[in-house]
matplotlib code that plots the C-alpha trace (Angstrom):
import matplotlib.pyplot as plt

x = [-33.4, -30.1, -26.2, -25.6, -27.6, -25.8, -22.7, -24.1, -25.3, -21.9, -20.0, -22.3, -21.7, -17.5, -18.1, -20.1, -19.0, -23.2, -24.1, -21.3, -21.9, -25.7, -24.3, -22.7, -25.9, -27.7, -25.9, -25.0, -25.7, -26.4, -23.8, -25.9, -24.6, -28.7, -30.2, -26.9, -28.3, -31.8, -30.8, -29.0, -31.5, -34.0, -31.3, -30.9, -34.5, -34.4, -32.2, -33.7, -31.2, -33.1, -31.6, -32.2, -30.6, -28.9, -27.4, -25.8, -24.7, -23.4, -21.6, -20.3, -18.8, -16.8, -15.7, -14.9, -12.8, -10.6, -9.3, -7.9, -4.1, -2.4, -3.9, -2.9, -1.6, -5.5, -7.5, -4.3, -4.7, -9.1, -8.3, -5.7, -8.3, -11.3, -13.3, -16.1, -16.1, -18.8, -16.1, -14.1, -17.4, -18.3, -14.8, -15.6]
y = [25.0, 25.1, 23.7, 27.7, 27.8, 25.0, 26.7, 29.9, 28.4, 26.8, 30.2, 31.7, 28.7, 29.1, 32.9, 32.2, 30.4, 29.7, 28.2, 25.6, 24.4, 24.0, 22.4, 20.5, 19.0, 18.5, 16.5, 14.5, 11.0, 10.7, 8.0, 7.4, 10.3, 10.6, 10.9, 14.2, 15.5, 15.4, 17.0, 19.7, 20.4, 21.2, 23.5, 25.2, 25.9, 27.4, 30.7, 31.0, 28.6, 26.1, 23.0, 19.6, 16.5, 15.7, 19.1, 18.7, 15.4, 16.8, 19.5, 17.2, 14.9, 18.2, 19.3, 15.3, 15.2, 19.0, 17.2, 13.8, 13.9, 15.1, 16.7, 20.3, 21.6, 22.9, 19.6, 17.6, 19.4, 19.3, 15.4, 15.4, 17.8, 15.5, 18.1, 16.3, 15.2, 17.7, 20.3, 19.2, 20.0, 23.5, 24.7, 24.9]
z = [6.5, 5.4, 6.0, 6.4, 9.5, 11.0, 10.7, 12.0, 14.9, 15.5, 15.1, 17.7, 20.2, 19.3, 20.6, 23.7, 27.4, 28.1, 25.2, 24.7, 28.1, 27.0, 24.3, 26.2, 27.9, 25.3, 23.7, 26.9, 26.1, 23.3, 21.6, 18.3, 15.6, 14.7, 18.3, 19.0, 15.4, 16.4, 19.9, 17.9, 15.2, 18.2, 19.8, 17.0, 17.0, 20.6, 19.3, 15.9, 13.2, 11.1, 9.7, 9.4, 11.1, 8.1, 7.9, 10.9, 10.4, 7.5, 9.3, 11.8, 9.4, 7.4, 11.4, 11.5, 8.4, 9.1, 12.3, 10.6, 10.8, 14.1, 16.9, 17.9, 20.6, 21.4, 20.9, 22.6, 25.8, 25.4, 24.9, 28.5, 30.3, 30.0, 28.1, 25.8, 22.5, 21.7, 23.0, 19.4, 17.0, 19.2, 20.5, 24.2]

ax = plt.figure().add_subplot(projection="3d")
ax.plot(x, y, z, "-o")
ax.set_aspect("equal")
plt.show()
């Protein structure tokens, strides 16, 4: 299990449609940070990438902390379209 994993699995999600809408509904629903890292570590698991809830959390909270300041054009028009939080952390 490792934090390198985590961000494996989240560059393969960045580079495909399918899996950030899977993404997507997996994570649907869950408001609490641990019950979305649970969810994710058991994704992960699906296509092969080990890591632990507290790596992603981990992960999650370095994704977090790139995006303080002012939005981009990017996330501003995500934000305007509607498109999910989760959309910020995977790119969809």
């Amino acid at each position: 299990m490792s934090l390198a994993a985590c961000t494996e699995f989240l560059d393969k999600i960045n580079s495909d449609a399918d899996l950030q809408q899977e993404t997507t509904t997996v994570l649907e629903g869950k408001e609490e940070i641990e019950q979305a890292a649970n969810a994710f570590v058991l994704f992960g698991a699906k296509y092969g990438y080990e890591f632990t809830a507290a790596e992603a959390i981990q992960k999650y909270q370095e994704v977090m902390a790139q995006g303080e300041g002012e939005l981009d054009d990017e996330v501003l028009e995500q934000v305007a379209g509607g498109r999910s939080s989760s959309c910020l952390i995977s790119g969809c």
